[in-house]
KOLGU-4560 file (N, C-alpha, C; in nm, 3 decimals, padded with zeros to 5 digits):
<recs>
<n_xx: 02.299 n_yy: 02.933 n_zz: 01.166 ca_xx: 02.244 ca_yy: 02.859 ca_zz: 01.053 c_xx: 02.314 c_yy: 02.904 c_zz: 00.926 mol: A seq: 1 type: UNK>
<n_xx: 02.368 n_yy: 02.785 n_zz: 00.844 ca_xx: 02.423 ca_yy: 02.843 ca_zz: 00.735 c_xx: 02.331 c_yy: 02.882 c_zz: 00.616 mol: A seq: 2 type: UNK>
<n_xx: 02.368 n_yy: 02.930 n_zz: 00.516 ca_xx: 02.291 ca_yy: 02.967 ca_zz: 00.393 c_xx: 02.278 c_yy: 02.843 c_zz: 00.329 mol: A seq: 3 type: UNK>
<n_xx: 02.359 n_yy: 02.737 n_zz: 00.322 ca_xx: 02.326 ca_yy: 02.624 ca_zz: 00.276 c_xx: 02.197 c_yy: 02.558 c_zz: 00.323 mol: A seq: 4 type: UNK>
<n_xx: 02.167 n_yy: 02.548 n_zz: 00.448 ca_xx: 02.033 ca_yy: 02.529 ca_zz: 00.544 c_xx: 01.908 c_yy: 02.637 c_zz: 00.510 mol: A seq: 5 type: UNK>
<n_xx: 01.906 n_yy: 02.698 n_zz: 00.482 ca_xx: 01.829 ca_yy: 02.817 ca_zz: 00.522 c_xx: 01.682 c_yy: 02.793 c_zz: 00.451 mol: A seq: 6 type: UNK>
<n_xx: 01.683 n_yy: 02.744 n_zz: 00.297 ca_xx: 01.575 ca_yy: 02.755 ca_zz: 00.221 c_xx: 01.472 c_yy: 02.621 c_zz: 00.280 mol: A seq: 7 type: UNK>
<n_xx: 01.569 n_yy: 02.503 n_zz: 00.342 ca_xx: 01.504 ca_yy: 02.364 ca_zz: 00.357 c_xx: 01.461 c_yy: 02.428 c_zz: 00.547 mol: A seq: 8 type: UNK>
<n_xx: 01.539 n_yy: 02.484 n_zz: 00.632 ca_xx: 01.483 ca_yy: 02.518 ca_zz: 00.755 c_xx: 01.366 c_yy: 02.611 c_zz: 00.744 mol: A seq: 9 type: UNK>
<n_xx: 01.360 n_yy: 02.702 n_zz: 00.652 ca_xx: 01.238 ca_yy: 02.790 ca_zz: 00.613 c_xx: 01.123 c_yy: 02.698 c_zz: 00.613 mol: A seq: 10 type: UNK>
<n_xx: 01.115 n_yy: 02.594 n_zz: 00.518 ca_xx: 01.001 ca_yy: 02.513 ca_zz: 00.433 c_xx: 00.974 c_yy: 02.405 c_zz: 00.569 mol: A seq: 11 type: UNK>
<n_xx: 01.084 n_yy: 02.371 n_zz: 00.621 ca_xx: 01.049 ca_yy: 02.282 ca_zz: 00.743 c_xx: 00.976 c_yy: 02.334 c_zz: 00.866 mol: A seq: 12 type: UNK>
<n_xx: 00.992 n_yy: 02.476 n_zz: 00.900 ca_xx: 00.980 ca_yy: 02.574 ca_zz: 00.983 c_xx: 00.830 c_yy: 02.603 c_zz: 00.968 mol: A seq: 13 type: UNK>
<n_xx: 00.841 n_yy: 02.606 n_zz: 00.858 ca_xx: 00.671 ca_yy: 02.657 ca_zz: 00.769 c_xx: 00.567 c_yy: 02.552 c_zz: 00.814 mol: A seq: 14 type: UNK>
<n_xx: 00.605 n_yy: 02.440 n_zz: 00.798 ca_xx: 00.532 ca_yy: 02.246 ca_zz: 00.788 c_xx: 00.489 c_yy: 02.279 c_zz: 00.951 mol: A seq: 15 type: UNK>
<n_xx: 00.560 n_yy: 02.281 n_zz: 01.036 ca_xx: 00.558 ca_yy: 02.283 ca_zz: 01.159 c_xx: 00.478 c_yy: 02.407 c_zz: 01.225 mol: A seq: 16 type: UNK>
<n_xx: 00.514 n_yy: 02.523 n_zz: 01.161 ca_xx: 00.393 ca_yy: 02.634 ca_zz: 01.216 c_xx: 00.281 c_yy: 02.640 c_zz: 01.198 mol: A seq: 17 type: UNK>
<n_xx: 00.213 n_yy: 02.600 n_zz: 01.096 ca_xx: 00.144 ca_yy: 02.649 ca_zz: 00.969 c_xx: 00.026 c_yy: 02.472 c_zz: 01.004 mol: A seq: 18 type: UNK>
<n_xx: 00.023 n_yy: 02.416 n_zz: 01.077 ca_xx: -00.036 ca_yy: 02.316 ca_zz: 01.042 c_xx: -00.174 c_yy: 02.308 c_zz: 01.003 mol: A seq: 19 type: UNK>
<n_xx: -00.217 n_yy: 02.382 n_zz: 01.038 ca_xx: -00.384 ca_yy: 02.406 ca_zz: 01.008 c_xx: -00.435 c_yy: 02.476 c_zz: 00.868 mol: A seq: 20 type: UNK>
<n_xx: -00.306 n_yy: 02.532 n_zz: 00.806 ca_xx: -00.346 ca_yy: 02.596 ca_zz: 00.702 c_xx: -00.292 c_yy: 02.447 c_zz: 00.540 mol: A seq: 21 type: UNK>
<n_xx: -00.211 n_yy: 02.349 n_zz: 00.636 ca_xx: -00.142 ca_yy: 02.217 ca_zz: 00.554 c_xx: -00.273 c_yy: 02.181 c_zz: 00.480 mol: A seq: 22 type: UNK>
<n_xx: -00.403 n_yy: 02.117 n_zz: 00.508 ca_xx: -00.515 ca_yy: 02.029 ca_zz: 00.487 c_xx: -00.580 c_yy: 02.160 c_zz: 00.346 mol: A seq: 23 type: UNK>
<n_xx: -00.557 n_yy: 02.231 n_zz: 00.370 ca_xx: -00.633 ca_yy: 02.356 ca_zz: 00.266 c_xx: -00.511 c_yy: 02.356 c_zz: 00.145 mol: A seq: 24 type: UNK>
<n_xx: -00.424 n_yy: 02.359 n_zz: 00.150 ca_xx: -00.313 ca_yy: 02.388 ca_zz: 00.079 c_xx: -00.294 c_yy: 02.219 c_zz: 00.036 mol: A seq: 25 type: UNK>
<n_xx: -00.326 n_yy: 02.147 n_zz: 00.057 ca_xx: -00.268 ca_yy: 02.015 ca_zz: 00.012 c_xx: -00.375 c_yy: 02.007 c_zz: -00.093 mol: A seq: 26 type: UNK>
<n_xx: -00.254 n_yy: 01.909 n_zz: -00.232 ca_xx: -00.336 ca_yy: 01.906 ca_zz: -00.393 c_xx: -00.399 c_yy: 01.723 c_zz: -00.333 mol: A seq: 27 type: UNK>
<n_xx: -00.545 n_yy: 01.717 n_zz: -00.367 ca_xx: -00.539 ca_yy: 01.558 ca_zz: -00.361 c_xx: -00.562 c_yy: 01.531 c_zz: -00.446 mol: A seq: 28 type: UNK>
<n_xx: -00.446 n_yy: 01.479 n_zz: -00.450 ca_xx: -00.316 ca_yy: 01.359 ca_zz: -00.502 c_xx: -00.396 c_yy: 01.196 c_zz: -00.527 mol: A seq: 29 type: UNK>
<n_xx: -00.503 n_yy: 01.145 n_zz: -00.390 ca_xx: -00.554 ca_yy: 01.053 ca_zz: -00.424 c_xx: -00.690 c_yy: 01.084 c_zz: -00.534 mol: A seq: 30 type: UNK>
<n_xx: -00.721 n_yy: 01.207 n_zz: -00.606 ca_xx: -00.865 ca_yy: 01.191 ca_zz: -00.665 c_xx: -00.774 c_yy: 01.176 c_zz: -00.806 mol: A seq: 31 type: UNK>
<n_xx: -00.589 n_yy: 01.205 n_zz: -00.873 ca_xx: -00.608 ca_yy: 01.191 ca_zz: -00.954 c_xx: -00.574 c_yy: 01.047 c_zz: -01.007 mol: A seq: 32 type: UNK>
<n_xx: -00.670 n_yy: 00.992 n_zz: -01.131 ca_xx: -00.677 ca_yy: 00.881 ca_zz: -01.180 c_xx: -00.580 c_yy: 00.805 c_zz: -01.298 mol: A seq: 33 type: UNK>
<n_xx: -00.504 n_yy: 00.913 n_zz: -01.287 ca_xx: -00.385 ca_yy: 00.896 ca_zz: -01.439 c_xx: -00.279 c_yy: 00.872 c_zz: -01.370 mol: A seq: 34 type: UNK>
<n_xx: -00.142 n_yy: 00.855 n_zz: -01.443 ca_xx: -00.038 ca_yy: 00.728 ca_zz: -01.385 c_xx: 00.008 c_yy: 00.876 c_zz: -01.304 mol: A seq: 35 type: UNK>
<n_xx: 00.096 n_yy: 00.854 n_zz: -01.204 ca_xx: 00.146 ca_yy: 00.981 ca_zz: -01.088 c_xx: 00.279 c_yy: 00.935 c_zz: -01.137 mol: A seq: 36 type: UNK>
<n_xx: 00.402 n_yy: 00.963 n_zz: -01.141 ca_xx: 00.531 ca_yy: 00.989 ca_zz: -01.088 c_xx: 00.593 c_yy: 01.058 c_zz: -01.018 mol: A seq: 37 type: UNK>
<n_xx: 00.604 n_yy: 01.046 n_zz: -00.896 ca_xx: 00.666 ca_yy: 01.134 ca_zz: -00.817 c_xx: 00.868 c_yy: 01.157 c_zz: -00.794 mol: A seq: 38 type: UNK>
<n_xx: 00.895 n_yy: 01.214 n_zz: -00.801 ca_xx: 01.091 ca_yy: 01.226 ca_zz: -00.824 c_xx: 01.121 c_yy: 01.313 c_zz: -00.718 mol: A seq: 39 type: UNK>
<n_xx: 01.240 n_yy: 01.271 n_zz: -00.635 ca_xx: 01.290 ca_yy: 01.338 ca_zz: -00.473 c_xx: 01.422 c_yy: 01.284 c_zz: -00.480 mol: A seq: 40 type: UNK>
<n_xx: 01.504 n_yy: 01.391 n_zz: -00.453 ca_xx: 01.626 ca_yy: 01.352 ca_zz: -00.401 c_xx: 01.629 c_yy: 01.405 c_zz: -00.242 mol: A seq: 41 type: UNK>
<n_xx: 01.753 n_yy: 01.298 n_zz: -00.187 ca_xx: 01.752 ca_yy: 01.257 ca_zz: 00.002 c_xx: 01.837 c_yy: 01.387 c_zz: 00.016 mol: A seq: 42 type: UNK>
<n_xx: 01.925 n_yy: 01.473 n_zz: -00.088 ca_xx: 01.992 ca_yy: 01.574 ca_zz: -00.032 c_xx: 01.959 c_yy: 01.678 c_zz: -00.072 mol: A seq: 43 type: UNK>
<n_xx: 01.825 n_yy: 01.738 n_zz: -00.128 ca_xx: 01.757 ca_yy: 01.846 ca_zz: -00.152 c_xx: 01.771 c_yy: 01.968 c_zz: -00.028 mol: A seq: 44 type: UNK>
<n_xx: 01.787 n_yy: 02.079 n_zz: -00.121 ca_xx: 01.839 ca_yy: 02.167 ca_zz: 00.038 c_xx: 01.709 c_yy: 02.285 c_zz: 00.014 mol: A seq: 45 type: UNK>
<n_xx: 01.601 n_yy: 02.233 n_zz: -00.076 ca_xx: 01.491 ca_yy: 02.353 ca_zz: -00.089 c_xx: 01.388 c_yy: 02.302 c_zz: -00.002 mol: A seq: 46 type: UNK>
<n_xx: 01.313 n_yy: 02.201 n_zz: -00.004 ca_xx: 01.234 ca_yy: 02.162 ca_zz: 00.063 c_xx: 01.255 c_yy: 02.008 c_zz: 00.114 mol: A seq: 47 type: UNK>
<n_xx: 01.191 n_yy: 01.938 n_zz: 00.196 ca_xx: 01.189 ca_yy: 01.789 ca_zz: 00.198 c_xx: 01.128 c_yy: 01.704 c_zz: 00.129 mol: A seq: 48 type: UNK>
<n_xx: 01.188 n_yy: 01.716 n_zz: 00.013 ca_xx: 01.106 ca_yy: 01.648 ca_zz: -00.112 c_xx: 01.092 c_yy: 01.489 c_zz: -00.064 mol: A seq: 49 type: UNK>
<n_xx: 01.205 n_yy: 01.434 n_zz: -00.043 ca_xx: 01.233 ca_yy: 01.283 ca_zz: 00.029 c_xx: 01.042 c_yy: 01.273 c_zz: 00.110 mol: A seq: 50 type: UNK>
<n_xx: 01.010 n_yy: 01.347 n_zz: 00.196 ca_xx: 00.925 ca_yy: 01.331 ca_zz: 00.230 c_xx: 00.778 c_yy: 01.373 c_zz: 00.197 mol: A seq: 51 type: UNK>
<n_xx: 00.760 n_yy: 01.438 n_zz: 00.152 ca_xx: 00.649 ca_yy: 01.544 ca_zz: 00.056 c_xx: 00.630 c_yy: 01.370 c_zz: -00.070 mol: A seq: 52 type: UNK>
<n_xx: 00.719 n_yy: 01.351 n_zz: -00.121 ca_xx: 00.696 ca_yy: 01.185 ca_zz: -00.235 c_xx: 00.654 c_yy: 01.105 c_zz: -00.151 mol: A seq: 53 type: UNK>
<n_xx: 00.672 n_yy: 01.092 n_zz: -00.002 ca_xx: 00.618 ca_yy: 00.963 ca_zz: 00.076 c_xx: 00.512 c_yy: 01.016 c_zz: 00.087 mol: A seq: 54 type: UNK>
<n_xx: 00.442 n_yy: 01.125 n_zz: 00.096 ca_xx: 00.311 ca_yy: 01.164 ca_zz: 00.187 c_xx: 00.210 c_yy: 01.120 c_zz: 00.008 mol: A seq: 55 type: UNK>
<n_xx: 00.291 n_yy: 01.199 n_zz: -00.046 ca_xx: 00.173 ca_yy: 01.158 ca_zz: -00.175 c_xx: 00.106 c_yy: 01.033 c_zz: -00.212 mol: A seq: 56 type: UNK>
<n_xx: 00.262 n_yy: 00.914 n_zz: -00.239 ca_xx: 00.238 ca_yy: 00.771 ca_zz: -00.244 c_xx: 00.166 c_yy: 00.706 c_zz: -00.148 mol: A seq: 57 type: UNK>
<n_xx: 00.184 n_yy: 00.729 n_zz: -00.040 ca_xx: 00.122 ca_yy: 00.684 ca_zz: 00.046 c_xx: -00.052 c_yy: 00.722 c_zz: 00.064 mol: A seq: 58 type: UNK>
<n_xx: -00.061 n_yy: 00.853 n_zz: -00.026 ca_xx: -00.220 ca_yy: 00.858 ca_zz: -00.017 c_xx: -00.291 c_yy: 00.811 c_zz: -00.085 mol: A seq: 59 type: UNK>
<n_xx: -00.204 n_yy: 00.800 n_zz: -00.232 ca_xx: -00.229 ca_yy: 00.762 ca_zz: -00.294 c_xx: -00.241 c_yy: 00.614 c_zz: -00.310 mol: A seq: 60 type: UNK>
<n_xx: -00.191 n_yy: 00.546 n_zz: -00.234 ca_xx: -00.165 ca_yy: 00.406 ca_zz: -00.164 c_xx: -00.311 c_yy: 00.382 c_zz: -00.108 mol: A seq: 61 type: UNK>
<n_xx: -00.342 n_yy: 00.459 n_zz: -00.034 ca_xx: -00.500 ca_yy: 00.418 ca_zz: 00.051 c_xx: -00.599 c_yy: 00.461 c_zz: -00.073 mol: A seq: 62 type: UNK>
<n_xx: -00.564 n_yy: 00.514 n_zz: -00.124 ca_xx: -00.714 ca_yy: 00.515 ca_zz: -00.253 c_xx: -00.710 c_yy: 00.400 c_zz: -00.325 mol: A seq: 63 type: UNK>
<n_xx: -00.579 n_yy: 00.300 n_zz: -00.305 ca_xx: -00.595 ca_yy: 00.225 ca_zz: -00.420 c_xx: -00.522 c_yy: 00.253 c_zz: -00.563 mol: A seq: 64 type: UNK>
<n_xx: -00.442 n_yy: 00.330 n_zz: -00.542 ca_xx: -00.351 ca_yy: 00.393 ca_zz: -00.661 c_xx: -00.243 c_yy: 00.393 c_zz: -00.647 mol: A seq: 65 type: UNK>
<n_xx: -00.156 n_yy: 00.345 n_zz: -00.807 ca_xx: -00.045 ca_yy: 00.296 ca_zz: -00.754 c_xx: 00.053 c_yy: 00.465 c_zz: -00.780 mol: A seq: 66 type: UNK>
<n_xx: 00.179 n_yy: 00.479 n_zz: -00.777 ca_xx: 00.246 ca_yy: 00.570 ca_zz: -00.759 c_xx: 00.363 c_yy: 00.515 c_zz: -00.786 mol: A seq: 67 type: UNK>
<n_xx: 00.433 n_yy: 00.597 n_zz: -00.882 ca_xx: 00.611 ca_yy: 00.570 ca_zz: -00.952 c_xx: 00.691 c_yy: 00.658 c_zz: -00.843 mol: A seq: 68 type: UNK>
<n_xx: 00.763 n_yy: 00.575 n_zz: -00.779 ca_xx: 00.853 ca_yy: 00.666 ca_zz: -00.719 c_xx: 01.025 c_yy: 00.654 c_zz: -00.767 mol: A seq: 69 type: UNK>
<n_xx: 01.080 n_yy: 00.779 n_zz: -00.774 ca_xx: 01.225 ca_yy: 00.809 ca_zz: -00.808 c_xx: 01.276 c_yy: 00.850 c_zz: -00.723 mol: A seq: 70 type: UNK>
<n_xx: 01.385 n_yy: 00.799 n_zz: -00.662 ca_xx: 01.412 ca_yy: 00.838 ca_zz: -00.530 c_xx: 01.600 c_yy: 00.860 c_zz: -00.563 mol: A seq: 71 type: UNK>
<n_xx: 01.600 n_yy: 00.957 n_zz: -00.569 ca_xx: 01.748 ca_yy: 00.896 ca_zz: -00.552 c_xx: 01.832 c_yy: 00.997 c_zz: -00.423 mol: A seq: 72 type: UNK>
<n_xx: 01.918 n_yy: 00.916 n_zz: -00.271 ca_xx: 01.950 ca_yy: 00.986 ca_zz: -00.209 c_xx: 02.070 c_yy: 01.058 c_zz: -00.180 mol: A seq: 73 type: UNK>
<n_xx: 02.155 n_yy: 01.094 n_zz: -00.311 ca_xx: 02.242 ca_yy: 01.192 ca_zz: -00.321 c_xx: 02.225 c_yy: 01.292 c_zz: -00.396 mol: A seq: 74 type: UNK>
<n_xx: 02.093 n_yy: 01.283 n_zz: -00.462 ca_xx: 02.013 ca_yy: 01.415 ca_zz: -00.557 c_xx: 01.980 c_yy: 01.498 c_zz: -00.467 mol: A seq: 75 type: UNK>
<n_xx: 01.976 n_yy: 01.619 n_zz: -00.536 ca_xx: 01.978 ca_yy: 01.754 ca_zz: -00.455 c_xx: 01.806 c_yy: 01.784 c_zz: -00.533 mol: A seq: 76 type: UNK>
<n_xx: 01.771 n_yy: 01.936 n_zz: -00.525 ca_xx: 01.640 ca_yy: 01.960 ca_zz: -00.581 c_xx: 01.616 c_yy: 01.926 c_zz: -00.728 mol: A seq: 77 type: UNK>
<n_xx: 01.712 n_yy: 01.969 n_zz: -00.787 ca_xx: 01.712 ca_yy: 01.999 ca_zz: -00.930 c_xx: 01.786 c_yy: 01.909 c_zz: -01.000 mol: A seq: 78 type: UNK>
<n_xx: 01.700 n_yy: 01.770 n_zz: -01.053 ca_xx: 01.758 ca_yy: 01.647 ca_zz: -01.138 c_xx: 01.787 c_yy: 01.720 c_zz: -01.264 mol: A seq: 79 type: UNK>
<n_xx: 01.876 n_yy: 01.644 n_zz: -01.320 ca_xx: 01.909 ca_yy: 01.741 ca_zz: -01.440 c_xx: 01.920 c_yy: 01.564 c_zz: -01.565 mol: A seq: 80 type: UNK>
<n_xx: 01.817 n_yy: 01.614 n_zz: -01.675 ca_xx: 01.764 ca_yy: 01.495 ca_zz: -01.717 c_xx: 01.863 c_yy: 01.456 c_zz: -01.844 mol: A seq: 81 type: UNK>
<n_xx: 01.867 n_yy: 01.394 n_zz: -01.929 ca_xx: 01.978 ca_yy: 01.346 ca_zz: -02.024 c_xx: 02.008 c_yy: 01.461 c_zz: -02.110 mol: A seq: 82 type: UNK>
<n_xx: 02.064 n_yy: 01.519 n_zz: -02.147 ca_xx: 02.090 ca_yy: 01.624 ca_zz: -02.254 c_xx: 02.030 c_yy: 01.769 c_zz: -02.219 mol: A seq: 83 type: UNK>
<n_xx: 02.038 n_yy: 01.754 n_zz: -02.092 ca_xx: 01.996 ca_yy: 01.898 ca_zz: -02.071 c_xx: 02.107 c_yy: 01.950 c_zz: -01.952 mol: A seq: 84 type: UNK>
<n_xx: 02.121 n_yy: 02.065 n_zz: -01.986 ca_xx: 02.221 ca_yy: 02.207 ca_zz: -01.899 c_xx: 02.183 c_yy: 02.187 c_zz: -01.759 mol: A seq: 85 type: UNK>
<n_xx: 02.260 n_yy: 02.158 n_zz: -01.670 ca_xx: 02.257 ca_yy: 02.154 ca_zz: -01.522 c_xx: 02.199 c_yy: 02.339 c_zz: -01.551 mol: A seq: 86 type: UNK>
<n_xx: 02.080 n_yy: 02.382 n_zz: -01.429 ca_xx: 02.040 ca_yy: 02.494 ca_zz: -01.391 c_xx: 02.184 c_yy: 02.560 c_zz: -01.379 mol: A seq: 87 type: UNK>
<n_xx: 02.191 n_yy: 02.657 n_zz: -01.363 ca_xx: 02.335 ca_yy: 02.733 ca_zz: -01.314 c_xx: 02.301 c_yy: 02.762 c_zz: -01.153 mol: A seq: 88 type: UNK>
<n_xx: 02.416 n_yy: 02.749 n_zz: -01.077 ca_xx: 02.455 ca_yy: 02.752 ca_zz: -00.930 c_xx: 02.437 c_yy: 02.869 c_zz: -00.888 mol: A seq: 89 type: UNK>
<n_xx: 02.291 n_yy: 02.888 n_zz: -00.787 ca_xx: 02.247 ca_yy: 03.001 ca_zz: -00.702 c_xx: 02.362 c_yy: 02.961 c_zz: -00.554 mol: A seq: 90 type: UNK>
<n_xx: 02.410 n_yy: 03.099 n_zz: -00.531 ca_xx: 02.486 ca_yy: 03.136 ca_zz: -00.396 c_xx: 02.327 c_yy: 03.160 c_zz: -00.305 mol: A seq: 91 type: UNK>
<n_xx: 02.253 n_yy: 03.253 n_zz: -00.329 ca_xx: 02.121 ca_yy: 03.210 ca_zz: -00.275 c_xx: 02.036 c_yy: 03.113 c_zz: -00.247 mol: A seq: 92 type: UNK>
<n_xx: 02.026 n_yy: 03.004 n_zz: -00.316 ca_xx: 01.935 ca_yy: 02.892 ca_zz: -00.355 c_xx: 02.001 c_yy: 02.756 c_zz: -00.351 mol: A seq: 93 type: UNK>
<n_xx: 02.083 n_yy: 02.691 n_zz: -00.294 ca_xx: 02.152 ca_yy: 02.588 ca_zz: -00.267 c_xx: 02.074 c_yy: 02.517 c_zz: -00.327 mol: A seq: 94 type: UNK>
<n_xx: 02.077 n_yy: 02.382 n_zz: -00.406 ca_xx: 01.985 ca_yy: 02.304 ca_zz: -00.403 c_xx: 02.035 c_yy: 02.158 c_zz: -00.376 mol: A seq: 95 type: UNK>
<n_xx: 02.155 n_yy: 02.135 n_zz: -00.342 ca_xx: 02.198 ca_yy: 02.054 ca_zz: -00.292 c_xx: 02.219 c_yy: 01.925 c_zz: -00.414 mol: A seq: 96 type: UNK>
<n_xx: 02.281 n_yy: 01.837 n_zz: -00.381 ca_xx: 02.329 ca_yy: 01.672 ca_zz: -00.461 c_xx: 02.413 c_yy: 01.758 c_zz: -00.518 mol: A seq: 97 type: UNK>
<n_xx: 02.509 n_yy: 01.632 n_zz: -00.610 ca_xx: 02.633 ca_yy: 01.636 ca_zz: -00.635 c_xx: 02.555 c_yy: 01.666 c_zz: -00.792 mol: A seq: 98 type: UNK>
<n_xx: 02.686 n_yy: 01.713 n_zz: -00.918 ca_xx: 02.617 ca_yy: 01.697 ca_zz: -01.023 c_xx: 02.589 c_yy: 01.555 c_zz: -01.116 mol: A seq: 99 type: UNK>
<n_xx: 02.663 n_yy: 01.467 n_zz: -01.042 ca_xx: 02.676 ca_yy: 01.363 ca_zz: -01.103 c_xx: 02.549 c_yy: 01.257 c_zz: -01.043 mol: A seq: 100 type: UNK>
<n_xx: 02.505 n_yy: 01.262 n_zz: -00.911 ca_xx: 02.416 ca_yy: 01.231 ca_zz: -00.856 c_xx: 02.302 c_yy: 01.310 c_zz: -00.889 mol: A seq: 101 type: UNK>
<n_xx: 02.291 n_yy: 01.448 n_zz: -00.933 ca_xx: 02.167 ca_yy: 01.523 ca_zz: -01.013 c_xx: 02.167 c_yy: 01.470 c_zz: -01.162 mol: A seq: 102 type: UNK>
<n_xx: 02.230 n_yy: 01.418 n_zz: -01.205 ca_xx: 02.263 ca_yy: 01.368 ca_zz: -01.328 c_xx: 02.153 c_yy: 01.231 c_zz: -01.364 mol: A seq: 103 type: UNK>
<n_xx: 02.242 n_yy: 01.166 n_zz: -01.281 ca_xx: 02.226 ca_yy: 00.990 ca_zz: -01.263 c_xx: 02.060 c_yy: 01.020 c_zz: -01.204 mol: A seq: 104 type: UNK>
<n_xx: 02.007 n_yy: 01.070 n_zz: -01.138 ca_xx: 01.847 ca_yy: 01.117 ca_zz: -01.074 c_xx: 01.764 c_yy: 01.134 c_zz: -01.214 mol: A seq: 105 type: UNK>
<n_xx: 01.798 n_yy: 01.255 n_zz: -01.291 ca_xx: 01.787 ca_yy: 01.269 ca_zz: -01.398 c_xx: 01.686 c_yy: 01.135 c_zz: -01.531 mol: A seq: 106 type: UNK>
<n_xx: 01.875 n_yy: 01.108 n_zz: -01.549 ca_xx: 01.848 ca_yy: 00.907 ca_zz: -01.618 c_xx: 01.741 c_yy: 00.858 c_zz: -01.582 mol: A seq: 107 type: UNK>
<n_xx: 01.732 n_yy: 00.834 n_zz: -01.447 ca_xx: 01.619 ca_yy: 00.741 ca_zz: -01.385 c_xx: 01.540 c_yy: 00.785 c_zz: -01.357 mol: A seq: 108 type: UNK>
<n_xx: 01.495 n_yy: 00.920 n_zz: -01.403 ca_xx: 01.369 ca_yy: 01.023 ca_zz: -01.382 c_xx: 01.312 c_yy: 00.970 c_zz: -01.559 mol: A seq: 109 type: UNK>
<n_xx: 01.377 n_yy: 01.014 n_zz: -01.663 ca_xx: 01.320 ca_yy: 00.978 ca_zz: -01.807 c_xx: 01.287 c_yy: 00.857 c_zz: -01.799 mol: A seq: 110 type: UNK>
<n_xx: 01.399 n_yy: 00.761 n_zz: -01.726 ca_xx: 01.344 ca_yy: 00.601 ca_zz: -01.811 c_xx: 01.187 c_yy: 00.585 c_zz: -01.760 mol: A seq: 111 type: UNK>
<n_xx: 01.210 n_yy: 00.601 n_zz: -01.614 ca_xx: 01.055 ca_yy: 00.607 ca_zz: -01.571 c_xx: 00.920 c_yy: 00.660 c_zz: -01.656 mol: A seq: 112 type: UNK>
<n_xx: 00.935 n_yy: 00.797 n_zz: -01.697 ca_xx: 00.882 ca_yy: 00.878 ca_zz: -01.756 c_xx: 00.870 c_yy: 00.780 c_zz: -01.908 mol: A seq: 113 type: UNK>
<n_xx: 00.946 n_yy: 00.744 n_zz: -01.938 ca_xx: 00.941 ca_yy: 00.627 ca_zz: -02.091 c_xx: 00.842 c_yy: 00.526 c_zz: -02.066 mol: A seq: 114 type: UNK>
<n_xx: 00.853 n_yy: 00.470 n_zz: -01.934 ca_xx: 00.788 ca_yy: 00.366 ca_zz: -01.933 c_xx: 00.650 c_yy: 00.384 c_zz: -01.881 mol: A seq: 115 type: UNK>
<n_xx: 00.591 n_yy: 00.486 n_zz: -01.867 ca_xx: 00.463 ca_yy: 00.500 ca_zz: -01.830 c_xx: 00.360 c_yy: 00.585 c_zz: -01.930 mol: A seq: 116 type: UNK>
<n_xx: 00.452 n_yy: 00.604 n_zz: -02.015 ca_xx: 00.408 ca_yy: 00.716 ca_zz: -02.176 c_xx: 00.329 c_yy: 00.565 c_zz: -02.257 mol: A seq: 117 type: UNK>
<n_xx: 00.204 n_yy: 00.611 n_zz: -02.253 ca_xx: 00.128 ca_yy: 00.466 ca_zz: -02.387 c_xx: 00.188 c_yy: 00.464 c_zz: -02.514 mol: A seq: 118 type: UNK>
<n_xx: 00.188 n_yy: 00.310 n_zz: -02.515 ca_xx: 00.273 ca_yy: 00.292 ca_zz: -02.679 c_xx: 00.181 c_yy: 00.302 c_zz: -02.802 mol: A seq: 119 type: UNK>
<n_xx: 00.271 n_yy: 00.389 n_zz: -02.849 ca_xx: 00.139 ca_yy: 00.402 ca_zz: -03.034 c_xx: 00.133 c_yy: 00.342 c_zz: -03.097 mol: A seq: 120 type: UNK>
<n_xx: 00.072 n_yy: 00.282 n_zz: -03.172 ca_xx: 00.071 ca_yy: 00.181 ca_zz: -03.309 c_xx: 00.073 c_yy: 00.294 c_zz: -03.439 mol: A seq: 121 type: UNK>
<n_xx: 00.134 n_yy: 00.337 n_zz: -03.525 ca_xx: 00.138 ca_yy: 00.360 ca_zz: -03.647 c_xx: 00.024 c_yy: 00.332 c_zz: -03.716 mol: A seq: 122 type: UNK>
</recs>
């Protein structure tokens, strides 16, 4: 197993052992009533975010609540949003996507975030 694998086989490893302790440890997601956005990139190398955003929406789906999803699948963990410093590169901590694809994740992480902020009147 490479070190590139290691942090996302840990967290996957965990999902799969651990199932009984999942239902105690899970936030519900469907009791809250304010707008959700959820943001995942498909090449995240910390956890399975790609899937952890489906489990939410989707619960949030059966309550009757809607859910913003940002998906983008060449983003790695760490979107890096308009005018801000890419994290600096852990040899420990892979987090996978390209920077230009953590970038572009980013963009379409704020606009979202813009469009669900209430508009003020002066």
């Amino acid at each position: 197993q490479s070190v590139l694998d290691s942090a996302l086989a840990v967290h996957q490893a965990s999902l799969e052992h651990n199932q009984a302790q999942i239902a105690a440890a899970t936030i519900p997601v469907e009791n809250i009533r304010g707008r959700v956005l959820v943001a995942a990139g498909g090449a995240d190398r910390v956890w399975p975010s790609m899937l952890f955003a489906k489990q939410i929406a989707d619960r949030r789906a059966k309550a009757g609540l809607e859910t913003t999803k940002v998906l983008h699948a060449q983003a790695g963990h760490r979107a890096v949003l308009p005018g801000e410093e890419p994290a600096p590169l852990r040899a420990d901590l892979p987090r996978g996507g390209t920077p230009s694809a953590n970038a572009e994740h980013g963009a379409q992480i704020l606009r979202e975030l813009l469009t669900l902020m209430p508009t003020t009147r002066p």
